[in-house]
N, C-alpha and C positions, 0 to 999 in steps of 0.2 A: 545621532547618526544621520547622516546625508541618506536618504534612498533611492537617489536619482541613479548613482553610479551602478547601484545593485539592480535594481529592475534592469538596467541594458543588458548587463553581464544575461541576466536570465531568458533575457529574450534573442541574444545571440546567440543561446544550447537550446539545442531540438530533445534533450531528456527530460527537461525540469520546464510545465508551461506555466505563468502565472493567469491564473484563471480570471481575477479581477485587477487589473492595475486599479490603484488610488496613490494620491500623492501621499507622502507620508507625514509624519514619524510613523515606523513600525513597532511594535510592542513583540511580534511573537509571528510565527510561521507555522503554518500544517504542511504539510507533504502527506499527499493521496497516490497510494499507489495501487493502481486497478487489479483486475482477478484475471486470471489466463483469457486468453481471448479480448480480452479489453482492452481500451483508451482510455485518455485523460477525458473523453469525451462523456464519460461515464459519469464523472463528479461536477458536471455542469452546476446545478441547482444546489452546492452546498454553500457556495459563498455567500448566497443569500441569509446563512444560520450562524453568519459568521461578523460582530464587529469589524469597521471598515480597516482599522488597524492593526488586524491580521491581514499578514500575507497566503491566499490560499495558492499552493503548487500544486499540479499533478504529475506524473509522470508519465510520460509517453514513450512505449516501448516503440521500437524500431520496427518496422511488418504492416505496420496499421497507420488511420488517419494522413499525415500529412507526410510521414514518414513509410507509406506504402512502398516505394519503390525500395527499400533499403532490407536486406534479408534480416530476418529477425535473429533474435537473440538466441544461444543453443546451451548455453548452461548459467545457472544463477553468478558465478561469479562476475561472469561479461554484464550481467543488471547491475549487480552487486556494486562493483567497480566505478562502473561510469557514473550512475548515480551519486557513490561519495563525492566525484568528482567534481561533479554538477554540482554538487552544494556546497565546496569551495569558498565560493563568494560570497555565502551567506553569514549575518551576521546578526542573528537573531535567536532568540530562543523558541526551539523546537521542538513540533510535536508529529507525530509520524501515525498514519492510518493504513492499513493493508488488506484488503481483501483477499481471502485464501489466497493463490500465488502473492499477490501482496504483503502478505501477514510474514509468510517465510521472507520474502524479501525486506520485509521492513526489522524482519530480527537483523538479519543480518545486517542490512544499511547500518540500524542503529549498534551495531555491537563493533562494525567499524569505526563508526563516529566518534565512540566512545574510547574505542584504544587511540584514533587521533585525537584525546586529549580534547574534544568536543561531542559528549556525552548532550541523547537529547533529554528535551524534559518526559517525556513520556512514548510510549508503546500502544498503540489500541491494536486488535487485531480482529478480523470476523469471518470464520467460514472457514477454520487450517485446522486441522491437527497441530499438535505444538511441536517444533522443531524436531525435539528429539522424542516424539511419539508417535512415531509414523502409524496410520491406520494398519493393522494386522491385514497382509494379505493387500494392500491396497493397489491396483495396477487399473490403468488407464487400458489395458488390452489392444484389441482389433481398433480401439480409435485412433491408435496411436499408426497406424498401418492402412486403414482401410477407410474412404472416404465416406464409403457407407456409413459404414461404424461411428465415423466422428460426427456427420452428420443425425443419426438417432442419438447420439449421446448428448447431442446440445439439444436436440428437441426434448430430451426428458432428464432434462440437470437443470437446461437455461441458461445465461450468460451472453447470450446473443443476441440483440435487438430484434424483435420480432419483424422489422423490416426486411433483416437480411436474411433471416430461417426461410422467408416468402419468395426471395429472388434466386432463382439457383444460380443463376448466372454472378450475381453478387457475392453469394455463401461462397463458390467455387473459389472464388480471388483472394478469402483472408484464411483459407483452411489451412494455406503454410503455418500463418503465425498464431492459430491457434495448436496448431498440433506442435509448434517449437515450446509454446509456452506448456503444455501436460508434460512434454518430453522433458523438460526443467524441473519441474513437478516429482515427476515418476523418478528420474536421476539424485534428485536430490538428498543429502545424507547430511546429519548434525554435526558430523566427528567424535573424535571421544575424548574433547576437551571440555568440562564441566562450564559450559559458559552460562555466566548470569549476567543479566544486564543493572546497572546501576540507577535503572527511573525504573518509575513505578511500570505496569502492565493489565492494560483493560482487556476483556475478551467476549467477545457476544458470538454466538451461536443460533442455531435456529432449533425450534423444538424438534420441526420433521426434517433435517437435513440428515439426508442415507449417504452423503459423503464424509460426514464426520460425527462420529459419536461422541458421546459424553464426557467420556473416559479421558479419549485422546484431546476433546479441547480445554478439557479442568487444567491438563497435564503444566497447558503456558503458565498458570504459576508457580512452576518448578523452575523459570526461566527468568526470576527477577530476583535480586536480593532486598529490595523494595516492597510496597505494600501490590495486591494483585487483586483485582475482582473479576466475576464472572458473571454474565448476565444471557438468560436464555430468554429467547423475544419466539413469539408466535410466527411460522412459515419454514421456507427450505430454506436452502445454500445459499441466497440473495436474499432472505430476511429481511437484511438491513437497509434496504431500499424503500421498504413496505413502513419502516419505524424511522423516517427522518430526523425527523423533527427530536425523538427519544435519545438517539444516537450522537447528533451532533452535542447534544446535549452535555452526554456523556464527554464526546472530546471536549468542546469547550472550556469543561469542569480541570483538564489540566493546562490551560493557556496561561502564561501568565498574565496579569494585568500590566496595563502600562505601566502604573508606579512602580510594579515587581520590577518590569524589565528596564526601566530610568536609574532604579537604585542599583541595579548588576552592573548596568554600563559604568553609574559613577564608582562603584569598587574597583573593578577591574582597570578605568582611569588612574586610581590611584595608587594602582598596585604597578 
């Protein structure tokens, strides 16, 4: 496969950034998609955990970074959506990472993918309850409303670069697009269609994460018909920042190899 054509395509869509160009052949893609309040800006340093024949993507919500001036996003389907969209072009075998908002959004990317007849290879998820196991009681409250509020709720959750907790003037300017992304969150609902996804489902959690218990993140292996593991790492709700190096690991472990992805391409050639 040529990868010249596909790197343009991805760098003319402001959803999907590729974090490392390298010239190709590609063997396989990750797609990183951030946690409420977040950028692509988040997943700088993973390319580094990553063969240069992966493609790593992030996704870059509308509100933030480069895309500051553009109003954010108001319900998962408008992520949801564009996102598929943006991955259109791609032509590679796929593995998809999500941090809490992320993880809900990567069910869903991935179970779209999958009804368009391009199912990925894999699921990781860190820091959600599982789709259809919403935390008991769970409400984002006065943050949702009160600037106050959202402001102490990032200083005692976290998620925000400790640069911008420090500038009020800065905090002031992304409080839309973090309070669009809980409100995504808060709204959000599974349906009462029995969906399982058809690749496997990694899930890490944090020991002391007080936004998601036990219960509700075991629940993501009710959401695969594939094999599921669970993996609880030491810290909060950002854990997985703290265990890099452990985590990419993890992803890596479902990337295919070149040869994997050489010998799909010549089937599907021949089919």
């Amino acid at each position: 496969m040529n990868s010249a054509p596909q790197r343009a395509a991805y760098f003319s869509r402001p959803w999907v950034w590729d974090l490392r160009p390298t010239p190709g052949p590609h063997s396989a893609a990750l797609l990183l998609l951030p946690h409420g309040g977040g950028s692509a800006h988040a997943f700088t340093e993973w390319p580094a955990h990553f063969p240069d024949d992966v493609t790593v993507l992030a996704a870059q919500y509308p509100g933030r970074g480069s895309r500051f001036g553009e109003p954010p996003a108001r319900t998962m389907e408008e992520l949801r959506d564009a996102l598929v969209e943006a991955l259109d072009a791609l032509d590679l075998p796929l593995v998809i990472f999500g941090n809490s908002l992320g993880a809900l959004l990567g069910f869903e990317v991935a179970w779209h993918l999958e009804q368009a007849g391009r199912p990925p290879a894999a699921l990781c998820v860190s820091g959600a309850w599982a789709p259809h196991a919403r935390e008991p009681g769970a409400t984002y409250g006065d943050a949702l409303w009160s600037d106050t509020a959202l402001v102490d709720w990032l200083h005692e959750y976290g998620g925000m670069p400790a640069e911008v907790l420090a500038d009020p003037d800065l905090l002031t300017l992304v409080l839309d697009a973090v309070r669009a992304d809980l409100t995504i969150v808060e709204n959000y609902r599974f349906g009462p269609a029995p969906r399982r996804l058809a690749c496997p489902i990694t899930v890490l959690g944090g020991t002391e994460d007080r936004l998601v218990s036990e219960p509700t993140l075991r629940a993501w292996t009710e959401r695969t018909r594939r094999d599921a593991e669970v993996h609880l790492l030491p810290g909060d709700h950002f854990h997985f920042a703290d265990h890099l190096p452990y985590v990419t690991a993890l992803v890596r472990a479902h990337l295919p190899t070149p040869a994997d992805a050489s010998g799909k391409r010549a089937e599907h050639d021949r089919t």
